[in-house]
PABAVEX-424513 format. One line per field, with one value per residue: x, y, z of N, C-alpha, C in turn; residue in three letters; residue number from 1; chain. Coordinates in nm, 2 decimals, m for minus. Each point is the difference from the previous one (the first is absolute). Example, Ala and Ser with C-alpha at 12.3 -4.5 7.8 and 13.67 -1.06 7.14 Angstrom:
n.u = 1.32 m0.04
n.v = m0.57 0.11
n.w = 0.78 m0.07
ca.u = m0.09 0.09
ca.v = 0.12 0.11
ca.w = 0.00 0.00
c.u = 0.09 m0.08
c.v = 0.12 0.11
c.w = 0.00 0.08
residu = ALA SER
num = 1 2
chaine = A A
***
This chain:
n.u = 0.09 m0.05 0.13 m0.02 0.10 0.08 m0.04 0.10 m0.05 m0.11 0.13 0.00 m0.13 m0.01 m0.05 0.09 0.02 m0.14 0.11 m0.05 0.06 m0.08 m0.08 m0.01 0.09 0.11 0.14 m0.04 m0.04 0.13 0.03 m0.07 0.04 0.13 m0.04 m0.08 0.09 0.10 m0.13 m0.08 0.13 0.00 m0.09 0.10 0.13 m0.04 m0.06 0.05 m0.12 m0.02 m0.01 m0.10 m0.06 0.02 m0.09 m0.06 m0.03 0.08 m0.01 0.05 m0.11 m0.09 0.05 m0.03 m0.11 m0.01 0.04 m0.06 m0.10 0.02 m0.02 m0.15 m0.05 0.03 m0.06 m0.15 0.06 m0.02 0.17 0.08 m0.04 m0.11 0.01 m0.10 m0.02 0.08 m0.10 m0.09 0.04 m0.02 m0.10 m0.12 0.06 m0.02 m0.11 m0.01 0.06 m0.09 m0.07 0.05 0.03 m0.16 0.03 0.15 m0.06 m0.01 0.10 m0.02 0.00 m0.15 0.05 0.09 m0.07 m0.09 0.13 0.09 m0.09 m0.06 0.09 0.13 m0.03 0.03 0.11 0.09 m0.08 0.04 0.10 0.04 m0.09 0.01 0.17 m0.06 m0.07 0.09 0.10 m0.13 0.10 m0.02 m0.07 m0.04 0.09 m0.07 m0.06 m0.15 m0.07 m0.02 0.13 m0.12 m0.09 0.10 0.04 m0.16 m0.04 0.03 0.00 m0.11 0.01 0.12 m0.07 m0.11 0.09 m0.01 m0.07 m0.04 0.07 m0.02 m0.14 0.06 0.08 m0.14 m0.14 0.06 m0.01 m0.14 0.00 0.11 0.09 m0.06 0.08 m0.09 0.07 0.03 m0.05 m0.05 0.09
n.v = m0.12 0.10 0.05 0.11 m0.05 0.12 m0.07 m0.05 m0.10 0.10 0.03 0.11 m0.06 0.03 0.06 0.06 m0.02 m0.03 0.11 m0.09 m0.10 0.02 m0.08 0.05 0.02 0.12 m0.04 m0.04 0.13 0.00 m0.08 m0.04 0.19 0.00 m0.08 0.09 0.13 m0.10 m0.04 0.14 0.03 m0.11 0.02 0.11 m0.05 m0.06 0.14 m0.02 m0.13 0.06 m0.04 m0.04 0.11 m0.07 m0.07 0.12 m0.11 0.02 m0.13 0.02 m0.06 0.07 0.07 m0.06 0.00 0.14 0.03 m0.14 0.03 0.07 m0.01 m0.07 0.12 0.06 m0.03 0.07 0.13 0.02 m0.01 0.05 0.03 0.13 0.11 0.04 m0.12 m0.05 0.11 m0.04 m0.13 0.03 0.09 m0.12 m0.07 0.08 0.01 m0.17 m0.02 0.08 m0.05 m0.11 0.04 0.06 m0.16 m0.05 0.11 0.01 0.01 m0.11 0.13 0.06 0.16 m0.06 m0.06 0.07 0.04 m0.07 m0.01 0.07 0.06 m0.05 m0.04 0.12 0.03 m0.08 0.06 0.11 0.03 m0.07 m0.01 0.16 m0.08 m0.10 0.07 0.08 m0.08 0.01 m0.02 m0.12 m0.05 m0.15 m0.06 m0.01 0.16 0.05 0.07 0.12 0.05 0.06 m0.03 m0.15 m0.02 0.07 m0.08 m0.07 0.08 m0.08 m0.14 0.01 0.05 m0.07 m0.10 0.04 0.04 m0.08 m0.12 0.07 m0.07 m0.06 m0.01 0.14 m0.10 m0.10 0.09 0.02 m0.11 m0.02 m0.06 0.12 0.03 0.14 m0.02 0.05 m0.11 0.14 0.02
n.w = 0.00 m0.07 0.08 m0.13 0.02 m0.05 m0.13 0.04 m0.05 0.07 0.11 m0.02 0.01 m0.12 m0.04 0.03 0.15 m0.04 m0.06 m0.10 m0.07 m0.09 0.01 m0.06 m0.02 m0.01 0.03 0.12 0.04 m0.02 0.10 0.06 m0.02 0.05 0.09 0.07 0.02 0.11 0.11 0.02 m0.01 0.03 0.14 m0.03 0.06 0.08 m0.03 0.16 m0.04 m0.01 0.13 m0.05 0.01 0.14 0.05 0.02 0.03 m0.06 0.05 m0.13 m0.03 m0.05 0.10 0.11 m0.02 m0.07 0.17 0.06 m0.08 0.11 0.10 0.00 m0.03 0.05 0.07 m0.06 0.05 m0.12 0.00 0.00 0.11 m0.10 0.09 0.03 0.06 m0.12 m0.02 0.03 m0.01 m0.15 0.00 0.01 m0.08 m0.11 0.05 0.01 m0.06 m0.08 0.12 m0.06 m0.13 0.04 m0.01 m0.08 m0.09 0.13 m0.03 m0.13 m0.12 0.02 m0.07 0.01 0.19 0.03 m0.03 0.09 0.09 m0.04 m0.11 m0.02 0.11 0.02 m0.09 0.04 0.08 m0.05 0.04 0.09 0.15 0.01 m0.01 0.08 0.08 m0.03 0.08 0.10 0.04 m0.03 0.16 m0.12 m0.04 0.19 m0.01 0.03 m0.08 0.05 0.02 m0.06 0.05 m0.02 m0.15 m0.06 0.06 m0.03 m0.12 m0.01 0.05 m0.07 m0.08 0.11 0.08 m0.09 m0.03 0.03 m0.08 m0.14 0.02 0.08 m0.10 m0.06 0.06 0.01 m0.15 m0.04 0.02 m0.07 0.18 m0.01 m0.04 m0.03 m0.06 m0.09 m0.04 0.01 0.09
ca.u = m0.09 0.06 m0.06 m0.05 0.12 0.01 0.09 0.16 0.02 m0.07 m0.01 0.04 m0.03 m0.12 m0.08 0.10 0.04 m0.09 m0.07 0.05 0.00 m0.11 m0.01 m0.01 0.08 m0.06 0.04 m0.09 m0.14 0.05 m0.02 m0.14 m0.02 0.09 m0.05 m0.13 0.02 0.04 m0.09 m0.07 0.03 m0.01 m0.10 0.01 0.07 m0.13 m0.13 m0.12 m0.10 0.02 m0.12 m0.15 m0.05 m0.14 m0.11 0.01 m0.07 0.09 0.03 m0.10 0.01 0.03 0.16 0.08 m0.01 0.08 0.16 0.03 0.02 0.12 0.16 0.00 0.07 0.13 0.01 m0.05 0.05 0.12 0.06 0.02 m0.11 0.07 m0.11 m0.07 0.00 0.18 0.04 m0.02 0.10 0.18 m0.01 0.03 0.12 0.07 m0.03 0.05 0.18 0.03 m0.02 0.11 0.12 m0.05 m0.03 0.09 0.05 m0.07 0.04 m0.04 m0.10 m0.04 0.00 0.12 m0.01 m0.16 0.02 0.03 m0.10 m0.12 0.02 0.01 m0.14 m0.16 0.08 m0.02 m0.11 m0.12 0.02 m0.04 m0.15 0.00 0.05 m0.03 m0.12 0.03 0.03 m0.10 0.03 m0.09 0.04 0.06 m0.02 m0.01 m0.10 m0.07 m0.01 0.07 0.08 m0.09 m0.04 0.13 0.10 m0.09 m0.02 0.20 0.05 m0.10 0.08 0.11 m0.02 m0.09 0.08 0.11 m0.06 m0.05 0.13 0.03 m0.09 0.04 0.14 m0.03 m0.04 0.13 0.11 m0.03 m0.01 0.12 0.02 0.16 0.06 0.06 0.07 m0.09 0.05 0.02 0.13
ca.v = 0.12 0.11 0.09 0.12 0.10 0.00 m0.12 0.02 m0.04 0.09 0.09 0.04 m0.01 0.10 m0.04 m0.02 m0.14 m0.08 0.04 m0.04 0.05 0.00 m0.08 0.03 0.11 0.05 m0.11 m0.18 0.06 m0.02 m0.16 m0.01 m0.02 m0.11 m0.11 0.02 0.08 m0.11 m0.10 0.08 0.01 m0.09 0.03 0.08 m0.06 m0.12 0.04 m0.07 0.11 0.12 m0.03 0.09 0.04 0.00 0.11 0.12 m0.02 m0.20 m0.04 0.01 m0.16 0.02 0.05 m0.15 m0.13 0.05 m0.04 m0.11 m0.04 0.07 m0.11 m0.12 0.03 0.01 m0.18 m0.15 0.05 m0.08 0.09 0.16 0.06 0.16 0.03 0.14 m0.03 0.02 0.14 0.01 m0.08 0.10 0.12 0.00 m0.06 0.15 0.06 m0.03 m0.02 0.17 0.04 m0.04 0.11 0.11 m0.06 0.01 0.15 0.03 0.21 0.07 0.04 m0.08 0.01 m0.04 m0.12 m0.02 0.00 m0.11 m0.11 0.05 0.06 m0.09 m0.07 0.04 0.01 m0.14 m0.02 0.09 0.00 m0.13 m0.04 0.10 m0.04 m0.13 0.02 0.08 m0.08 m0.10 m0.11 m0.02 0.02 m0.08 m0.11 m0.10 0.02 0.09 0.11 0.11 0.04 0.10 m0.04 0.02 0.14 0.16 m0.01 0.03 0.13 0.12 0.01 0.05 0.16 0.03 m0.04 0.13 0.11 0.00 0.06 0.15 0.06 m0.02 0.05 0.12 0.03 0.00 0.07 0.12 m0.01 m0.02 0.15 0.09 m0.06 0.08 0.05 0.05 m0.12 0.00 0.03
ca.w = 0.00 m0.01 0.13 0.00 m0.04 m0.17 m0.07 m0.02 m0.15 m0.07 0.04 m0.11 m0.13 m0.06 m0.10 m0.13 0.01 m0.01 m0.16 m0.08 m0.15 m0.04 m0.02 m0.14 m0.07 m0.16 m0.11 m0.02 m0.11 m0.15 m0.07 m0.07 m0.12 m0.09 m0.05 m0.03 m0.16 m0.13 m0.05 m0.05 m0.10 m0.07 m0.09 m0.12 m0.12 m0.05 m0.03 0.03 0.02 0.13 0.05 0.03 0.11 0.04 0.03 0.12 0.09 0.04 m0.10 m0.13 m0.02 m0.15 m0.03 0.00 m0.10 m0.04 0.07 m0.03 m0.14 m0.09 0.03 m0.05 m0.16 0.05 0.03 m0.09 m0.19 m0.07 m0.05 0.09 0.11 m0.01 0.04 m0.01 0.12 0.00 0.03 0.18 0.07 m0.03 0.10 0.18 0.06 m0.03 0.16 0.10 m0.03 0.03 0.11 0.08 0.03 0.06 0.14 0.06 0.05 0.10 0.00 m0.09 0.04 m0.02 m0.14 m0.07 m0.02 m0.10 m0.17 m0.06 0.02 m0.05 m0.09 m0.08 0.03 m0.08 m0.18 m0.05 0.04 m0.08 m0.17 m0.09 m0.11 m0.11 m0.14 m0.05 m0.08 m0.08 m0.17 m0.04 0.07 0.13 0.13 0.04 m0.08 0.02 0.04 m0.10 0.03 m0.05 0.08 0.01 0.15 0.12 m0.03 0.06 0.16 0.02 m0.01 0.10 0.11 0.01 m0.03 0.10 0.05 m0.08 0.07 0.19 0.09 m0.02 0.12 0.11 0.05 0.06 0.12 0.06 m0.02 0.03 0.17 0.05 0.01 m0.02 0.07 0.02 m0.07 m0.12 m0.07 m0.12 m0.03
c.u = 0.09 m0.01 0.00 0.13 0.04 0.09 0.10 0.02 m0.06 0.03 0.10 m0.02 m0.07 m0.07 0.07 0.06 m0.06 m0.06 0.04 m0.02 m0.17 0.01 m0.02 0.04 m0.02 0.06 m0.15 m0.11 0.06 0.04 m0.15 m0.08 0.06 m0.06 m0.16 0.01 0.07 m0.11 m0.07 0.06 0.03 m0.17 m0.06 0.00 m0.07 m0.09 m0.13 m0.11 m0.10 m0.16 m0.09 m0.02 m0.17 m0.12 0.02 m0.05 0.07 0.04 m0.09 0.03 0.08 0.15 0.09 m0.01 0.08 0.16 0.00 0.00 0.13 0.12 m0.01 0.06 0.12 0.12 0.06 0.10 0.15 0.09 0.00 m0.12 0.02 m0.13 0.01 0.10 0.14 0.04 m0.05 0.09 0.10 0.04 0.06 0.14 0.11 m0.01 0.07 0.14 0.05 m0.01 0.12 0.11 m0.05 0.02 0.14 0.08 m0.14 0.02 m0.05 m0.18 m0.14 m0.11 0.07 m0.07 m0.12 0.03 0.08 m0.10 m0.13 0.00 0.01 m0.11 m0.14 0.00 m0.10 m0.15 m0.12 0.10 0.00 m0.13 m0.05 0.01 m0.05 m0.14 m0.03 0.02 m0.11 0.04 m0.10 0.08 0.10 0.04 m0.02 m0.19 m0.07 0.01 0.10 0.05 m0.05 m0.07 0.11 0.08 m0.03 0.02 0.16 0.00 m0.11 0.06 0.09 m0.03 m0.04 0.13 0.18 m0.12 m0.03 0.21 0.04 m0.06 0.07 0.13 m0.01 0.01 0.13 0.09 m0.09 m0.02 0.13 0.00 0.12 0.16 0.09 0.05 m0.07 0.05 m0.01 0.13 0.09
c.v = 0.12 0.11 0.10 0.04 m0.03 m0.13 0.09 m0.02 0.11 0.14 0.11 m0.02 0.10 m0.05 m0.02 m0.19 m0.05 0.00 m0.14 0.03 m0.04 m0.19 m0.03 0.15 0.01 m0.15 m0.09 0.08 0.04 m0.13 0.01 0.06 m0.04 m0.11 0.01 0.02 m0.12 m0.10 0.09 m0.01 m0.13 m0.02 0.06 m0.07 m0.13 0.03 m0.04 0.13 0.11 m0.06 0.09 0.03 0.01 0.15 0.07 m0.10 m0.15 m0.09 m0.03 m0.14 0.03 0.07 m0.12 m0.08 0.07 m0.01 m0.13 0.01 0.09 m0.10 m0.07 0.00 0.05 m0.16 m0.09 0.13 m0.11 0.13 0.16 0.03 0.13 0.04 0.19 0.00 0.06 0.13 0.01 m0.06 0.08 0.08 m0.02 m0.08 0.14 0.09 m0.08 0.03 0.16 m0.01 m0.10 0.14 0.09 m0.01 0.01 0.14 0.09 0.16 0.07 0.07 m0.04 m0.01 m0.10 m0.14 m0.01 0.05 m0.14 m0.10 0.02 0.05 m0.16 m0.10 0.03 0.03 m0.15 m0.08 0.06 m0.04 m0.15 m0.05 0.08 0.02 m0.09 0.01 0.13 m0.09 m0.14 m0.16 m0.08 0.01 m0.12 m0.11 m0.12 m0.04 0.02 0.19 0.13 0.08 0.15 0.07 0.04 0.15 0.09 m0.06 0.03 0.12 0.12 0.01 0.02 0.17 0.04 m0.01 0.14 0.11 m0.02 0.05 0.11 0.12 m0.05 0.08 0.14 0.00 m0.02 0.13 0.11 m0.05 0.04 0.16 0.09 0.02 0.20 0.01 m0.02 m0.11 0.06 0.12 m0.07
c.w = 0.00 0.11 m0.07 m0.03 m0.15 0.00 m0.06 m0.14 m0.13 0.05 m0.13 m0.17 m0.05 m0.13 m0.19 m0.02 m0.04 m0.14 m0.10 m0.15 m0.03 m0.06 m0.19 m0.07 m0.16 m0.07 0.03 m0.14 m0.13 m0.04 m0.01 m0.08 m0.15 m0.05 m0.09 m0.17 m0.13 m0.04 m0.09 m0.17 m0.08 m0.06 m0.10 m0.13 m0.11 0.02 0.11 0.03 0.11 0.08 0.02 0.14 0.01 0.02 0.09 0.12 0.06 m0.17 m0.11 m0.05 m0.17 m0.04 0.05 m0.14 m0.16 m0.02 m0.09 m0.15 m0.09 0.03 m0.09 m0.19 0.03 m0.03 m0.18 m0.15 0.00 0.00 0.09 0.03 m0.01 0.10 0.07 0.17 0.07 0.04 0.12 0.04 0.09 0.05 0.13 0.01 0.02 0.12 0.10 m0.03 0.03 0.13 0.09 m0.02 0.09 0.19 0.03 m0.01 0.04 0.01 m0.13 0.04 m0.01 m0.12 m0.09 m0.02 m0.07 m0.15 m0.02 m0.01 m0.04 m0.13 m0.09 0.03 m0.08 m0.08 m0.03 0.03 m0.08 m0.21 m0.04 m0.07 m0.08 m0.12 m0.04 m0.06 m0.07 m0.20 m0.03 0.11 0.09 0.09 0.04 m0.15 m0.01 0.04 m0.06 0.11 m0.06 0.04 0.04 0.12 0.12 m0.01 0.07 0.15 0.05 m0.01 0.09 0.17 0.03 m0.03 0.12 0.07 0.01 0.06 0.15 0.02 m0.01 0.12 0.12 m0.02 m0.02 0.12 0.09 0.03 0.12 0.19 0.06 0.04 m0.05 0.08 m0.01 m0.17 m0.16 m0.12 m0.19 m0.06 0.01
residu = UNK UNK UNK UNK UNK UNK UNK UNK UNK UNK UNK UNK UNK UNK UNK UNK UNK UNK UNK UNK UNK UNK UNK UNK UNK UNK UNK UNK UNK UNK UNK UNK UNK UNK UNK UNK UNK UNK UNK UNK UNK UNK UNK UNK UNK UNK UNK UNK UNK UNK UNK UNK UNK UNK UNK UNK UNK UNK UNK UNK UNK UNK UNK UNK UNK UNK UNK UNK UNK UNK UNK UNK UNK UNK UNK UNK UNK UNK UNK UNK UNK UNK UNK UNK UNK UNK UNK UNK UNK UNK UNK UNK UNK UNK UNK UNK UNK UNK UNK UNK UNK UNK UNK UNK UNK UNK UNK UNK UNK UNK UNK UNK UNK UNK UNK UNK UNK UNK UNK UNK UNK UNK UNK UNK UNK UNK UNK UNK UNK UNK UNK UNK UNK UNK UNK UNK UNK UNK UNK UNK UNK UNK UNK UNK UNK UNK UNK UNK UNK UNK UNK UNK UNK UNK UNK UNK UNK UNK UNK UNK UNK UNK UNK UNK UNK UNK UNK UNK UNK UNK UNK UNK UNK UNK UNK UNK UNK UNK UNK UNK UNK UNK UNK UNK UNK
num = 1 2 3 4 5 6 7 8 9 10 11 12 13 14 15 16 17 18 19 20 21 22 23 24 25 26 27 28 29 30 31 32 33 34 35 36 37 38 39 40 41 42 43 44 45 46 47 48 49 50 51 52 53 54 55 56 57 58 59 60 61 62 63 64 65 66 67 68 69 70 71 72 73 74 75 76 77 78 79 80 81 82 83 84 85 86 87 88 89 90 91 92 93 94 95 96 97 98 99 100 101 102 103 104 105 106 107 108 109 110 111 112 113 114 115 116 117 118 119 120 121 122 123 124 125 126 127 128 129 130 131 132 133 134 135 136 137 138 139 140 141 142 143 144 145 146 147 148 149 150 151 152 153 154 155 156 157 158 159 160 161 162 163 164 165 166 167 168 169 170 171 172 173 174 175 176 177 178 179 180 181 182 183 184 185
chaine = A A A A A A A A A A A A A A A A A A A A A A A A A A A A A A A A A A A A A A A A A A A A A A A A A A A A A A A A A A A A A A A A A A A A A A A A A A A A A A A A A A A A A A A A A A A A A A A A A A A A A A A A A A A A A A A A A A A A A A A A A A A A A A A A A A A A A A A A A A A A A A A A A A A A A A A A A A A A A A A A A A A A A A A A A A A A A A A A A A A A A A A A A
***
């Protein structure tokens, strides 16, 4: 039993002692997206096809069954698998790999980092299916449908996507406080 007097073993300690390293750091979240951005991007590369999304309200029996039949032609083409899909892939393996360099220089700014990681990301996100259905291409040559539809929705949300950010980094500018001195000399 303890009589009340300080433990000798804790006497002089403070709270610095007790600090450790963070159990997951920037390297473990640049290996993973390391690795994320190399499977991503293999899915690029063999064309797999991009899964439907369900209803506002859970899951859509009919966008599963979609998923499946895409694999499944996916599955049954003879010969190179080309698809609409490959530019999304892409993108995102391009975001994740841009964001391992963003993860291990931590000083860069944070202008610099949303131009390496979001710029070529969404280059390759909006001009791909653009072009593709610019020059008539379907979405898939392993499918039916037309790269039509996806393209406009891609490029609508990415336009919507480019403006909300354009609107946040005003509001940013204009919340920030002054700091005294006149930034346009």
């Amino acid at each position: 039993m303890h009589s009340g007097a300080e433990d000798p073993d804790l006497v002089g300690t403070s709270i610095p002692d007790f600090d450790v390293e963070p159990a997951a750091g920037a390297r473990f979240w640049a290996v993973l997206l390391g690795v994320l951005g190399a499977v991503v991007g293999v899915l690029a590369v063999i064309g797999w096809p991009l899964p439907v999304g369900g209803g506002r309200y859970g899951v859509d029996e009919a966008a599963w069954a979609q998923t499946v039949h895409g694999v499944q032609a996916w599955l049954a083409h003879d010969g190179w698998r080309v698809s609409g899909s490959s530019w999304v892939f892409g993108a995102a393996a391009v975001a994740a790999l841009s964001g391992v360099g963003v993860l291990l220089h931590p000083s860069w700014s944070e202008r610099r980092r949303f131009v390496l990681v979001v710029v070529p990301a969404g280059v390759l996100l909006v001009a791909g299916p653009a072009v593709q259905w610019a020059f008539g291409l379907p979405w898939s040559n392993y499918g039916v449908g037309s790269a039509a539809g996806i393209a406009l929705g891609i490029v609508a949300v990415a336009a919507l996507a480019g403006v909300g950010a354009a609107v946040v980094a005003v509001l940013r500018r204009r919340h920030r406080p002054h700091d005294g001195r006149d930034r346009r000399t």
